[in-house]
MOPAC internal coordinates of N, CA, C and O (Angstrom, degrees):
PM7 1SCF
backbone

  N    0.0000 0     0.00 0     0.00 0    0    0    0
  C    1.4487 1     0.00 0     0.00 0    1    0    0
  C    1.5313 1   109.66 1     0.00 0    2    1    0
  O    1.2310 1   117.41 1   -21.41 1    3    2    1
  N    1.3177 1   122.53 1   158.59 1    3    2    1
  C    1.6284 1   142.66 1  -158.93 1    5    3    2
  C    0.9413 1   112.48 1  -113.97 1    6    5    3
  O    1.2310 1   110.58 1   -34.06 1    7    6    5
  N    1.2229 1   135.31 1   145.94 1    7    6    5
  C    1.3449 1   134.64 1   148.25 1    9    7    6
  C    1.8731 1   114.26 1   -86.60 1   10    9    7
  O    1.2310 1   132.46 1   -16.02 1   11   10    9
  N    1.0025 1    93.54 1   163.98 1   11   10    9
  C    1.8857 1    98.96 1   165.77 1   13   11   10
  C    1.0465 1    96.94 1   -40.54 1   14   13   11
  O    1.2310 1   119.63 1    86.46 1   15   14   13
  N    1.6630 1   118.30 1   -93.54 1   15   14   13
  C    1.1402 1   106.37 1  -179.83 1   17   15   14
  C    1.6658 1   149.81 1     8.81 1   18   17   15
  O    1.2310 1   133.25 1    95.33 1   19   18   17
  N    1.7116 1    92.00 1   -84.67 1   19   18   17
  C    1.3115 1   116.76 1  -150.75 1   21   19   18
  C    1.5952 1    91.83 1   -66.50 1   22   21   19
  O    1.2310 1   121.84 1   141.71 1   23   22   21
  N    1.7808 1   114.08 1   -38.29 1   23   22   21
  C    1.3924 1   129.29 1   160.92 1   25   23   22
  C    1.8222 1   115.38 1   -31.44 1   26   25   23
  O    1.2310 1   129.32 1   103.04 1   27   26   25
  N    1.0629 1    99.65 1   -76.96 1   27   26   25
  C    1.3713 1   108.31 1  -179.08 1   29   27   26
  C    1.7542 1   111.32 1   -44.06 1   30   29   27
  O    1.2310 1   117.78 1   126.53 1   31   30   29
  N    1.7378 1   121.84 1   -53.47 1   31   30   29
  C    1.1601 1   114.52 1   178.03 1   33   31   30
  C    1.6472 1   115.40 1   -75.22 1   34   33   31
  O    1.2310 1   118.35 1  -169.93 1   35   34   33
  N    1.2164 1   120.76 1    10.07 1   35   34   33
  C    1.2372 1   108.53 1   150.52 1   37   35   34
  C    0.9049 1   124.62 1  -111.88 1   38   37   35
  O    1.2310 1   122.56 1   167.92 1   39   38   37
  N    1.4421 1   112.69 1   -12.08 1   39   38   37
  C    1.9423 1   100.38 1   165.60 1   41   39   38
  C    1.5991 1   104.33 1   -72.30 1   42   41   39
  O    1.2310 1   105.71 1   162.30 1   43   42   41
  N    1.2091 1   144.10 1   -17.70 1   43   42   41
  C    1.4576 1   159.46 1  -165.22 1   45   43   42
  C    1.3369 1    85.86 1   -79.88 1   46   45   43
  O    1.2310 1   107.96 1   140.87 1   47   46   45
  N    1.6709 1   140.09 1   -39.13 1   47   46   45
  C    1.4188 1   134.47 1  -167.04 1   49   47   46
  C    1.3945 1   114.67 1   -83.27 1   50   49   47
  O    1.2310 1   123.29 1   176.77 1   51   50   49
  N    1.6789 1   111.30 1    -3.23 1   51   50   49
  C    1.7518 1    92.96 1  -168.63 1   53   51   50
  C    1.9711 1    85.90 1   -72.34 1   54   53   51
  O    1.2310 1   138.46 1     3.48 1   55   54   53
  N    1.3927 1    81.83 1  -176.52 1   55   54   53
  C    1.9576 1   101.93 1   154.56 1   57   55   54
  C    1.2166 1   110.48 1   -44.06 1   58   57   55
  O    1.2310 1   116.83 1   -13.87 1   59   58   57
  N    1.5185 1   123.63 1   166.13 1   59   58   57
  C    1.2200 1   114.38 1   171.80 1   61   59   58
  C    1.5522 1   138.44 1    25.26 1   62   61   59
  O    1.2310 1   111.98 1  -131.45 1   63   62   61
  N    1.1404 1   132.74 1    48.55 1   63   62   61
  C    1.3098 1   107.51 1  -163.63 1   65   63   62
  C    2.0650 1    77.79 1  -117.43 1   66   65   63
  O    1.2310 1   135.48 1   -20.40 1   67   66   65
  N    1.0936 1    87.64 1   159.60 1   67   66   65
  C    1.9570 1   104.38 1  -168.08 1   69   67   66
  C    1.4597 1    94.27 1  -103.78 1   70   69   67
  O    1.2310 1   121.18 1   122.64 1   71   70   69
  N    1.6355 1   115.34 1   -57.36 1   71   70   69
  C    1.5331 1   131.37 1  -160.18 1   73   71   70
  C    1.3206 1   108.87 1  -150.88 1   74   73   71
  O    1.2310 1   123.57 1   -23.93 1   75   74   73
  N    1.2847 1   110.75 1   156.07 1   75   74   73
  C    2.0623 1   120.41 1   175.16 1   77   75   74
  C    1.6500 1    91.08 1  -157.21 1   78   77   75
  O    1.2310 1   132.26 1   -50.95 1   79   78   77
  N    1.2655 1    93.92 1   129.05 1   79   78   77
  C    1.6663 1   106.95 1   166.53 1   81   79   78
  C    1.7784 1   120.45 1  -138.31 1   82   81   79
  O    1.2310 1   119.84 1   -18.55 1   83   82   81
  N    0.7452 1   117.91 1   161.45 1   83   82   81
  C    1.8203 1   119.76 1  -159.05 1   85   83   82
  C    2.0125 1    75.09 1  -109.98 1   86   85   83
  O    1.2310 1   129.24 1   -13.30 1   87   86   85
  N    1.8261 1    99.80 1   166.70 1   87   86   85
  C    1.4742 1    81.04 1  -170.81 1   89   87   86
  C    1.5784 1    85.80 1  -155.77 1   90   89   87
  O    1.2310 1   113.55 1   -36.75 1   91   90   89
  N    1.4790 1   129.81 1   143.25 1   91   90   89
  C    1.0741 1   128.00 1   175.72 1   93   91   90
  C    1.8900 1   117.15 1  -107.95 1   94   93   91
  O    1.2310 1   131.68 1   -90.96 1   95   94   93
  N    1.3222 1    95.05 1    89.04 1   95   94   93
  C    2.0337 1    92.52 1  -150.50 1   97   95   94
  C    1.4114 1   102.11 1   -78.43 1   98   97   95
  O    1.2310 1   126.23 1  -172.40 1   99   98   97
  N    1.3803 1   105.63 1     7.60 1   99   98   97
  C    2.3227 1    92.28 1   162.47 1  101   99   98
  C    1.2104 1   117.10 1  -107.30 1  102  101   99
  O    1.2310 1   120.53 1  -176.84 1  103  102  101
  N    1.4180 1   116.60 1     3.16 1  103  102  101
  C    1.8813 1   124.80 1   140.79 1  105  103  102
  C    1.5077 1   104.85 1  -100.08 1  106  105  103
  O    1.2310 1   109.22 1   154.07 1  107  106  105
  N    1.2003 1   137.81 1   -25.93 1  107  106  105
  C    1.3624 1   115.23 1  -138.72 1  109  107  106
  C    1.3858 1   144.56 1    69.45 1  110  109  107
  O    1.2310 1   126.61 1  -179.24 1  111  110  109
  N    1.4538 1   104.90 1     0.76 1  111  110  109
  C    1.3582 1   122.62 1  -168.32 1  113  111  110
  C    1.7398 1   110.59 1   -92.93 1  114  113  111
  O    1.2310 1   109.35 1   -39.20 1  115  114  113
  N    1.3980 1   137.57 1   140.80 1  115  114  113
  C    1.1058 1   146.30 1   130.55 1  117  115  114
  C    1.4358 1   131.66 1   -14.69 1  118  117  115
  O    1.2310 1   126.28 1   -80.34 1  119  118  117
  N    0.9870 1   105.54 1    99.66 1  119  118  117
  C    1.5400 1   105.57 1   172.94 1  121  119  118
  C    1.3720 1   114.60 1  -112.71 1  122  121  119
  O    1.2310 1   111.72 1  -165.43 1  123  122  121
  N    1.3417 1   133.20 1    14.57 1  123  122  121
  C    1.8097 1   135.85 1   172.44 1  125  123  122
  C    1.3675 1   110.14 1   177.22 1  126  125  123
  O    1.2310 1   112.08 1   -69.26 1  127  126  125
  N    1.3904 1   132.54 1   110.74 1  127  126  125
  C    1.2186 1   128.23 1  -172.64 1  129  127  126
  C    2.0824 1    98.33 1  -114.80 1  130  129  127
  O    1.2310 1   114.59 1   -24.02 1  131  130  129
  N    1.3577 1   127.86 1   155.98 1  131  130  129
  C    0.7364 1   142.21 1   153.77 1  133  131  130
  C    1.7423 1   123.04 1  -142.42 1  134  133  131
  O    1.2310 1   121.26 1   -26.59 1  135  134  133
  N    1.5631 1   115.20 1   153.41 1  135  134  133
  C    0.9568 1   106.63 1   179.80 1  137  135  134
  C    1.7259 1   113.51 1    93.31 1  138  137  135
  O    1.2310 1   120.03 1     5.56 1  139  138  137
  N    1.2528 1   117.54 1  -174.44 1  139  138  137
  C    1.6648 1   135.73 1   175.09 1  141  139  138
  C    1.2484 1   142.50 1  -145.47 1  142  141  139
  O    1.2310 1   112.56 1     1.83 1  143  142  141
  N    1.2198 1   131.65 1  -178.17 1  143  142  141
  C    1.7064 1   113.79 1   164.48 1  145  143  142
  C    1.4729 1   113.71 1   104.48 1  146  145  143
  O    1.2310 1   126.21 1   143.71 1  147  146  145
  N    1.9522 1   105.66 1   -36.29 1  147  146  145
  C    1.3206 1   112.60 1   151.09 1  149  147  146
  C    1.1602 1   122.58 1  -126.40 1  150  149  147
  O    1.2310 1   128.43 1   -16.04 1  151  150  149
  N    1.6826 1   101.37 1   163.96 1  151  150  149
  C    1.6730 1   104.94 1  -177.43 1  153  151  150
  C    1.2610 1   101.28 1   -83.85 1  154  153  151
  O    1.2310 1   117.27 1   -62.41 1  155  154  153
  N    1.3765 1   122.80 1   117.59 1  155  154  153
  C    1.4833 1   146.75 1  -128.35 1  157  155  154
  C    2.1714 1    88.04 1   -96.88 1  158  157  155
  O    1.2310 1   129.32 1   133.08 1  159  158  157
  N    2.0180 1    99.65 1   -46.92 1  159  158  157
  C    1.4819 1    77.05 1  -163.88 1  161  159  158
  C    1.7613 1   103.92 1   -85.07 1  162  161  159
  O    1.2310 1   125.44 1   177.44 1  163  162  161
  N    1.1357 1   107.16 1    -2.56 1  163  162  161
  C    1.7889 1    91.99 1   156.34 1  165  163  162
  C    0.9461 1   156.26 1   -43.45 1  166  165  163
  O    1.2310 1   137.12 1   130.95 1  167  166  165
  N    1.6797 1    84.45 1   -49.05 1  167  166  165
  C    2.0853 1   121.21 1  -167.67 1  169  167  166
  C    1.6236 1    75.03 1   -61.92 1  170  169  167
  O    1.2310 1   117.29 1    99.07 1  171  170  169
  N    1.3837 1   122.77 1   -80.93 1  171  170  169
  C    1.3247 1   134.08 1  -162.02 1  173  171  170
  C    1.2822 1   120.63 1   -20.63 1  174  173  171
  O    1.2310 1   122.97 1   136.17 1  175  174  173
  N    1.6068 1   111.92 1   -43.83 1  175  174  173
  C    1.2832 1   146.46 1  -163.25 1  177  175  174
  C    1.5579 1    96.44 1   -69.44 1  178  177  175
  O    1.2310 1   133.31 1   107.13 1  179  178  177
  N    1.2256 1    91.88 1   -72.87 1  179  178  177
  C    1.7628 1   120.21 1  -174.82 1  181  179  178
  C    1.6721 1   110.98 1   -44.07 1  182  181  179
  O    1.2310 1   126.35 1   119.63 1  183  182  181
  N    1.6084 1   105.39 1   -60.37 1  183  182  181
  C    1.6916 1   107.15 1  -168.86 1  185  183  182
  C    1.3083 1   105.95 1   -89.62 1  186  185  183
  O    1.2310 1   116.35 1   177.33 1  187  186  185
  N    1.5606 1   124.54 1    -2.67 1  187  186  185
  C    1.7020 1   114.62 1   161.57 1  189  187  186
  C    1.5427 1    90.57 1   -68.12 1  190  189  187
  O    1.2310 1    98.82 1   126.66 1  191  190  189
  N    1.2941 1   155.64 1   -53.34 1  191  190  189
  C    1.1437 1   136.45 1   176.17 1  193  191  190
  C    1.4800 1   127.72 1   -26.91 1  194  193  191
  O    1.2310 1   133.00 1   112.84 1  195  194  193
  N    2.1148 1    92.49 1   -67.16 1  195  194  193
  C    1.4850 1    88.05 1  -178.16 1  197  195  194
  C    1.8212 1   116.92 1   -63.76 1  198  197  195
  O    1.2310 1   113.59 1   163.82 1  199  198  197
  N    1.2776 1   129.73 1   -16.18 1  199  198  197
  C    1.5047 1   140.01 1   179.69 1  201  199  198
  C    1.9164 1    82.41 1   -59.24 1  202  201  199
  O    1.2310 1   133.01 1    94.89 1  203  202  201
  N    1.3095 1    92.47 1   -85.11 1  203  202  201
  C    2.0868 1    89.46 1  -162.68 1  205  203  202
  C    1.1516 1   102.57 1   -32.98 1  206  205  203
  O    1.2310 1   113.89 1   105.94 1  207  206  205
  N    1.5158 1   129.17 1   -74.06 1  207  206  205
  C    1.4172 1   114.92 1  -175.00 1  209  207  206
  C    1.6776 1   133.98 1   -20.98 1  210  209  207
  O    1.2310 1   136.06 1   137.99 1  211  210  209
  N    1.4816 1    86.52 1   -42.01 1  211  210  209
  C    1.8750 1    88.19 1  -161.81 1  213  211  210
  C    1.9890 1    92.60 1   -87.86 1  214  213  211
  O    1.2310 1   125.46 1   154.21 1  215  214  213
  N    1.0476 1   107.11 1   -25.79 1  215  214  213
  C    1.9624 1   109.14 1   172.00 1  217  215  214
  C    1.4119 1   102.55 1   -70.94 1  218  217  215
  O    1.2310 1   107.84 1   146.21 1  219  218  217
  N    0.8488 1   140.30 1   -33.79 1  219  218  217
  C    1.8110 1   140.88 1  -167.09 1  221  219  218
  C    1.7184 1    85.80 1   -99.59 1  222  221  219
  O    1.2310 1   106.87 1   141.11 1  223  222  221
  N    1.3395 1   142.04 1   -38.89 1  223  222  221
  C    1.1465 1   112.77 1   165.86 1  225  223  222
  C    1.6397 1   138.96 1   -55.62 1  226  225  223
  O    1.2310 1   129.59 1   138.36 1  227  226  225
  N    1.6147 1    99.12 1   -41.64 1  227  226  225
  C    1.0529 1   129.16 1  -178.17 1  229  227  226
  C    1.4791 1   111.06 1   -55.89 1  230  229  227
  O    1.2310 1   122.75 1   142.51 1  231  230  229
  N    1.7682 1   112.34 1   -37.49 1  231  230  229
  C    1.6902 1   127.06 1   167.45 1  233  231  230
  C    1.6050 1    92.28 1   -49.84 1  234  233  231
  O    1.2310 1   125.90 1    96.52 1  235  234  233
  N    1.1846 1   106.26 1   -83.48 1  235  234  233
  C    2.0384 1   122.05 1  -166.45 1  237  235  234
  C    1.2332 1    82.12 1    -6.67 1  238  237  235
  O    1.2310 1   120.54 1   108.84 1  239  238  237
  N    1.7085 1   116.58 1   -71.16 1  239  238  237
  C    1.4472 1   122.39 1  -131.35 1  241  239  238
  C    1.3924 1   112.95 1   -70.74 1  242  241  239
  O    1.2310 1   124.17 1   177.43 1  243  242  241
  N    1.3665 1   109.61 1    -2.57 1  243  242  241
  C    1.8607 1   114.94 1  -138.81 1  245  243  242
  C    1.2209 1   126.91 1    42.90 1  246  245  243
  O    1.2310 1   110.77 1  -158.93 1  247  246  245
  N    1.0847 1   134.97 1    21.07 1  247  246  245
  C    1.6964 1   132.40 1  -159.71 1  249  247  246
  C    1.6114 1    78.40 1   -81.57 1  250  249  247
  O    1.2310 1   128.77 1   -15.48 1  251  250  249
  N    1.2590 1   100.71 1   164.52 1  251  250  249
  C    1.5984 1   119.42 1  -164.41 1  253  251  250
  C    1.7102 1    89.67 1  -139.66 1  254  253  251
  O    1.2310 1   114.21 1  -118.50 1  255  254  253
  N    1.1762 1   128.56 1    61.50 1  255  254  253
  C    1.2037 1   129.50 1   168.02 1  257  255  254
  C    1.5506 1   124.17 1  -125.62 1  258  257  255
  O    1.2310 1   119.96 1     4.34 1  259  258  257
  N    1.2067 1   117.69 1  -175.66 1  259  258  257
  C    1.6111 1   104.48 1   145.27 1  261  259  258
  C    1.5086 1   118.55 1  -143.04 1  262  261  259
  O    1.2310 1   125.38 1     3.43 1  263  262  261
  N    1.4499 1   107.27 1  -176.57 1  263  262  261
  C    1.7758 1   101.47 1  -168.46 1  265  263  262
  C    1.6215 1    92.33 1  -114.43 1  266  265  263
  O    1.2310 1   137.56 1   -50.76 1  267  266  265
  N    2.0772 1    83.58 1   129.24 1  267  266  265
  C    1.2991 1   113.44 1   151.01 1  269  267  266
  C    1.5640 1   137.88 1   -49.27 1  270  269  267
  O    1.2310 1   132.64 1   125.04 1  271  270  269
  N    1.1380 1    93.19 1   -54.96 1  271  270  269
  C    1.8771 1   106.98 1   167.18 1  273  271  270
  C    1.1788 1   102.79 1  -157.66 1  274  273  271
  O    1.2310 1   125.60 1    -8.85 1  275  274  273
  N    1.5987 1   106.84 1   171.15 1  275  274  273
  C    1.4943 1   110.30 1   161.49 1  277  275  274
  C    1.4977 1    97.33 1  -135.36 1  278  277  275
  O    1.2310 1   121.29 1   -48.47 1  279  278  277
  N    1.8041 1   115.13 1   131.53 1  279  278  277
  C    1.5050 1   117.41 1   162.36 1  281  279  278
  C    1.2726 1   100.83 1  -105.27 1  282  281  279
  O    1.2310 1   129.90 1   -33.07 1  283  282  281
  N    1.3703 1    98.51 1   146.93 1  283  282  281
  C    1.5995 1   139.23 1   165.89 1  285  283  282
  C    1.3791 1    96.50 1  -100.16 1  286  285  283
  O    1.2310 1   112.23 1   -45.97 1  287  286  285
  N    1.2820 1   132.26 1   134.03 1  287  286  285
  C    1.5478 1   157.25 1   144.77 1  289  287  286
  C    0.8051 1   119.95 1   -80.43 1  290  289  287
  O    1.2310 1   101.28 1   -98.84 1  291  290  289
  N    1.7074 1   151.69 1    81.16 1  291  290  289
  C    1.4861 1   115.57 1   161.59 1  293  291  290
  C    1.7523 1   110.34 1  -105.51 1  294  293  291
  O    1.2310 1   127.23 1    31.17 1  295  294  293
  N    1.2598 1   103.69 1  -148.83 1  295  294  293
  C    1.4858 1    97.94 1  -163.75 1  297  295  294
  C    1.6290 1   114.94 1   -82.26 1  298  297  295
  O    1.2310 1   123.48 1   164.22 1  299  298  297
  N    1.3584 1   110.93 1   -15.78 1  299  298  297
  C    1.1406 1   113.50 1  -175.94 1  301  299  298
  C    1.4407 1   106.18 1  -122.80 1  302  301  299
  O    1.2310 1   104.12 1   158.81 1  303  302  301
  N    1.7536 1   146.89 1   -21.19 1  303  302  301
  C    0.9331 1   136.58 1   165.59 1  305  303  302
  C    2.1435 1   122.43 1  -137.16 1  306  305  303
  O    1.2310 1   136.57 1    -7.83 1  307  306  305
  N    1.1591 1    85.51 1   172.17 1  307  306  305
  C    1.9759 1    79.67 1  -176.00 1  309  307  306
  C    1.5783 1    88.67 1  -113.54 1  310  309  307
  O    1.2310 1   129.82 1   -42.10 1  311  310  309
  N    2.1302 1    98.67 1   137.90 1  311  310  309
  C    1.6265 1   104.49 1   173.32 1  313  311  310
  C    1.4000 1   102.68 1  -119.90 1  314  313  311
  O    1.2310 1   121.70 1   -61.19 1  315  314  313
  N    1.4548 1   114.35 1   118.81 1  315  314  313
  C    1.2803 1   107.82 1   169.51 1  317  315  314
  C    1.4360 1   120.63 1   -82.94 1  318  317  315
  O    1.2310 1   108.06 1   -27.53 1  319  318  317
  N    1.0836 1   139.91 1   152.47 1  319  318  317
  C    1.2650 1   139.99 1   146.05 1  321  319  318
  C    1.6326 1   112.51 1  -110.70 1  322  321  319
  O    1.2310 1   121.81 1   -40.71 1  323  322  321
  N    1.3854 1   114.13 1   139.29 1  323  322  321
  C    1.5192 1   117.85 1  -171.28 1  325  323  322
  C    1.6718 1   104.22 1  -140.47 1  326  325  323
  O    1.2310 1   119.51 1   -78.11 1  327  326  325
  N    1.6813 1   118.54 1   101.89 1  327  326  325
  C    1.4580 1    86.51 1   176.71 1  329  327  326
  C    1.7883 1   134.34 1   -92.71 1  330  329  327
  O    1.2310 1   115.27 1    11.98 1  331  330  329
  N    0.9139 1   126.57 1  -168.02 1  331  330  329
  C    1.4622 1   120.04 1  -152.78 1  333  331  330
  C    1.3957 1    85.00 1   -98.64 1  334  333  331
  O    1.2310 1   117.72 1   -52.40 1  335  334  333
  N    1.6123 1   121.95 1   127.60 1  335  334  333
  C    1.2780 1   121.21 1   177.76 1  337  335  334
  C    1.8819 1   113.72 1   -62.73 1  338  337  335
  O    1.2310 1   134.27 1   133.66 1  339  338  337
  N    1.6813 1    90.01 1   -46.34 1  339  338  337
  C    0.9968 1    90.11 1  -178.59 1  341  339  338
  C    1.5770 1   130.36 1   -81.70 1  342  341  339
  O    1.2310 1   120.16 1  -148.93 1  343  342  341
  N    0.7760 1   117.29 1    31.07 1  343  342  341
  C    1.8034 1   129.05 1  -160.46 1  345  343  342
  C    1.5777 1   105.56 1  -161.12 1  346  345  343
  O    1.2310 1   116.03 1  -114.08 1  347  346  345
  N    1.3999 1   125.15 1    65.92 1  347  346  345
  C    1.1956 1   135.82 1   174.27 1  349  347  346
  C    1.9809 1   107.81 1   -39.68 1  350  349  347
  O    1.2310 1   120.34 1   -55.81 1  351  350  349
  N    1.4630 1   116.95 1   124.19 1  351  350  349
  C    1.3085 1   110.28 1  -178.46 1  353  351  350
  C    1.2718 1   113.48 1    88.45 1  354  353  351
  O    1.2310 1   118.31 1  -169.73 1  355  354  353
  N    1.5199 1   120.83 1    10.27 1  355  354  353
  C    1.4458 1   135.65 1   175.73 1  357  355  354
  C    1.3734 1   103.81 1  -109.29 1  358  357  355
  O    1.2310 1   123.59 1   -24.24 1  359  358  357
  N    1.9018 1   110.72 1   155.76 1  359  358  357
  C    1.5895 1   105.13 1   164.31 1  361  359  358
  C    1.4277 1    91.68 1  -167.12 1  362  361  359
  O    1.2310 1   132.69 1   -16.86 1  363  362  361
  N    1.3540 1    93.09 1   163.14 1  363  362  361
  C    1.9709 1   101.92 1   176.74 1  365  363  362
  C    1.0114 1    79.18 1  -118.03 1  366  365  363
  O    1.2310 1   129.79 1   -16.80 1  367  366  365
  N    2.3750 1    98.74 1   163.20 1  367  366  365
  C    1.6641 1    91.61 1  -167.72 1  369  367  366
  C    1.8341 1    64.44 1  -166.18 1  370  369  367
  O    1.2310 1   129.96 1   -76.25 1  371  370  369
  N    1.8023 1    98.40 1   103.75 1  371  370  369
  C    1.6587 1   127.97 1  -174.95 1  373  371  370
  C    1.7654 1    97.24 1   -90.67 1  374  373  371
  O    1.2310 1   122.56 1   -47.05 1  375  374  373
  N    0.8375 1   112.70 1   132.95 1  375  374  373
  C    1.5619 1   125.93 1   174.95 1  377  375  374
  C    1.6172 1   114.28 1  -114.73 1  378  377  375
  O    1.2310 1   123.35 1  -100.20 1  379  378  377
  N    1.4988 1   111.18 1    79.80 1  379  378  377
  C    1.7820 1    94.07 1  -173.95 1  381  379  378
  C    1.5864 1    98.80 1  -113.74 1  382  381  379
  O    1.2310 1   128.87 1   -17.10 1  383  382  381
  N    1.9444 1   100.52 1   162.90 1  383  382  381
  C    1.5861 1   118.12 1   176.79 1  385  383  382
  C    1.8968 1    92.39 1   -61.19 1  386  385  383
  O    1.2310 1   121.62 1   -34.97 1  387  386  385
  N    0.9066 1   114.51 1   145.03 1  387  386  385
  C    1.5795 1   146.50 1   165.39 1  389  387  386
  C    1.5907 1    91.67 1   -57.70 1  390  389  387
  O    1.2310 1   129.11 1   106.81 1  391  390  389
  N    1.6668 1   100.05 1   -73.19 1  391  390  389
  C    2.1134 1    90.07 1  -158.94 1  393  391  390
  C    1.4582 1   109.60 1  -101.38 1  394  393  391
  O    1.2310 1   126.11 1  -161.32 1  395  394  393
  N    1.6345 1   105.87 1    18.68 1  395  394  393
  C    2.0106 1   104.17 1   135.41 1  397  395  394
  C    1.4396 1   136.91 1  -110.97 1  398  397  395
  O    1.2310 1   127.49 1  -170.98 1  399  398  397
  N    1.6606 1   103.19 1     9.02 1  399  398  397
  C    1.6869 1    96.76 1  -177.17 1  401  399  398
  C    1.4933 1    95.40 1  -122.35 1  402  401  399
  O    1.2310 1   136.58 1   -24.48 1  403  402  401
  N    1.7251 1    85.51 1   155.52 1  403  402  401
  C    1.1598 1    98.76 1   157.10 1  405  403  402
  C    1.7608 1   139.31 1   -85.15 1  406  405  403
  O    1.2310 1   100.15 1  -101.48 1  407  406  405
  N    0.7095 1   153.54 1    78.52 1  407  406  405
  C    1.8667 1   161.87 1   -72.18 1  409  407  406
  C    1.7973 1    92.02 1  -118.53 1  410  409  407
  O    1.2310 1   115.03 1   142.00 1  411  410  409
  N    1.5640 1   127.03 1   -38.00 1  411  410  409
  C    1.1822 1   111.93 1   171.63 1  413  411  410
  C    1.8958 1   126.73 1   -84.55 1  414  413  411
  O    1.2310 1   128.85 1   158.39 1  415  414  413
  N    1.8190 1   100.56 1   -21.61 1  415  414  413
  C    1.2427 1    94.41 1  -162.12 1  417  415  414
  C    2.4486 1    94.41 1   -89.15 1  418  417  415
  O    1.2310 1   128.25 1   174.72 1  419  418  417
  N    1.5112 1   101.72 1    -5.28 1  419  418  417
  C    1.5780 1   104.12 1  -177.81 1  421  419  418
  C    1.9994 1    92.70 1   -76.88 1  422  421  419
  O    1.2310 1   124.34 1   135.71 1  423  422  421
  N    1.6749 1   109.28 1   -44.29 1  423  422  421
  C    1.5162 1    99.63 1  -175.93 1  425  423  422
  C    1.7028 1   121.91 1   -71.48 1  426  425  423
  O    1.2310 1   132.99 1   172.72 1  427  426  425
  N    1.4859 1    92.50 1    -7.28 1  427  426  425
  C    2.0644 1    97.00 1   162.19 1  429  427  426
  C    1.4165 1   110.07 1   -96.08 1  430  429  427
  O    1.2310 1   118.48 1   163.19 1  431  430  429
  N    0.8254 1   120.50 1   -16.81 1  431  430  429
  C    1.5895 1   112.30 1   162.22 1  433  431  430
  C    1.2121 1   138.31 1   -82.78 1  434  433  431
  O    1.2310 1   121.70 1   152.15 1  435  434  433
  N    1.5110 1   114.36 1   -27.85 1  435  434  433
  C    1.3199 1   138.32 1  -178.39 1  437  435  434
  C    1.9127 1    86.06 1   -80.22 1  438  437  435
  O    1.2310 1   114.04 1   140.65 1  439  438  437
  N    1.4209 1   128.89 1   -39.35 1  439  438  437
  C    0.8981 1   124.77 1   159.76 1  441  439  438
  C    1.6581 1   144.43 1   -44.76 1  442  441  439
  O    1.2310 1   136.88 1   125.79 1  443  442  441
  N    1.7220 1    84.92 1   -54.21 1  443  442  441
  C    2.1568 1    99.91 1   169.94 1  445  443  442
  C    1.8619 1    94.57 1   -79.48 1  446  445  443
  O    1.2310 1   110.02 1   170.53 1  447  446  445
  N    1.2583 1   136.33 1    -9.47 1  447  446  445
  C    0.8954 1   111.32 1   172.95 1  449  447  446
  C    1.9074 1   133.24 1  -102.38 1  450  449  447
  O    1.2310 1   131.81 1   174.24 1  451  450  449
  N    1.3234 1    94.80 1    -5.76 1  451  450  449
  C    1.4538 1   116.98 1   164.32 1  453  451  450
  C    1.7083 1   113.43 1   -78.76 1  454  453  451
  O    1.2310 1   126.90 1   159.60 1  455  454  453
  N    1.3667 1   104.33 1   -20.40 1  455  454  453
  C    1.9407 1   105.56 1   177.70 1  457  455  454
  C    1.2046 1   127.61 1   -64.62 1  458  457  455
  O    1.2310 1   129.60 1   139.81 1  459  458  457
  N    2.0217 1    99.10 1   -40.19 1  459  458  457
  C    1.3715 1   142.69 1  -163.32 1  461  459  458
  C    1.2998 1   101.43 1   -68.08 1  462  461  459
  O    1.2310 1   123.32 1   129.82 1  463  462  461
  N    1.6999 1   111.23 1   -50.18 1  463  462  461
  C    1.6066 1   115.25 1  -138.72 1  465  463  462
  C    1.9398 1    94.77 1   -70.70 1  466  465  463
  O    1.2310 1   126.53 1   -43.45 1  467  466  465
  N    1.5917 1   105.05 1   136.55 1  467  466  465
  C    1.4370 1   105.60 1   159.92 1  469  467  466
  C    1.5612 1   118.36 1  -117.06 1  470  469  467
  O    1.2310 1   126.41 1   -58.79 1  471  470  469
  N    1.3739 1   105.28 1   121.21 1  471  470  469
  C    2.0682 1   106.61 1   169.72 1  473  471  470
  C    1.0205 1   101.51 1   -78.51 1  474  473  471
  O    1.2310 1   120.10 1   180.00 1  475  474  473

């Protein structure tokens, strides 16, 4: 088992990674930031949005599932968001360079490292 921390400095170890922050999405608030480049309590701010959105969609739809990750693409980097199975209202939120990571082996890690983490 993980701490925030120890969480955060290994998502900080894939390739490319810019930023990793632990995320509390029924405040929106920060609970572990590592890394730079973004304003860390925004992202938090910002992708507890996109998280509710895509759960209140998921209601509309009735789908009876839940989400594995969510990637963001943009032109210059990939944002994962992954939430903590075990910690309902939790999420990691990986910030890597586009033309230094590798995009499947950062979403298995962001994976072994969401299993690990203990509150």
């Amino acid at each position: 088992m993980a701490s925030i921390q120890d969480s955060l400095n290994a998502l900080m170890a894939v390739e490319g990674a810019i930023c990793a922050a632990l995320v509390d999405s029924t405040s929106g608030m920060l609970m572990g930031g590592a890394g730079g480049g973004v304003d860390m309590e925004l992202a938090a701010a910002g992708n507890t949005e996109v998280v509710r959105a895509k759960l209140k969609t998921m209601r509309m739809l009735n789908l009876n599932d839940q989400i594995d990750d969510i990637l963001i693409t943009l032109g210059k980097q990939y944002h994962i968001i992954r939430p903590v199975a075990a910690n309902e209202g939790v999420f990691f939120y990986l910030v890597l360079d586009k033309s230094r990571s590798n995009l499947a082996l950062a979403r298995r890690k962001t994976m072994d490292v969401e299993k690990e983490l203990k509150l």
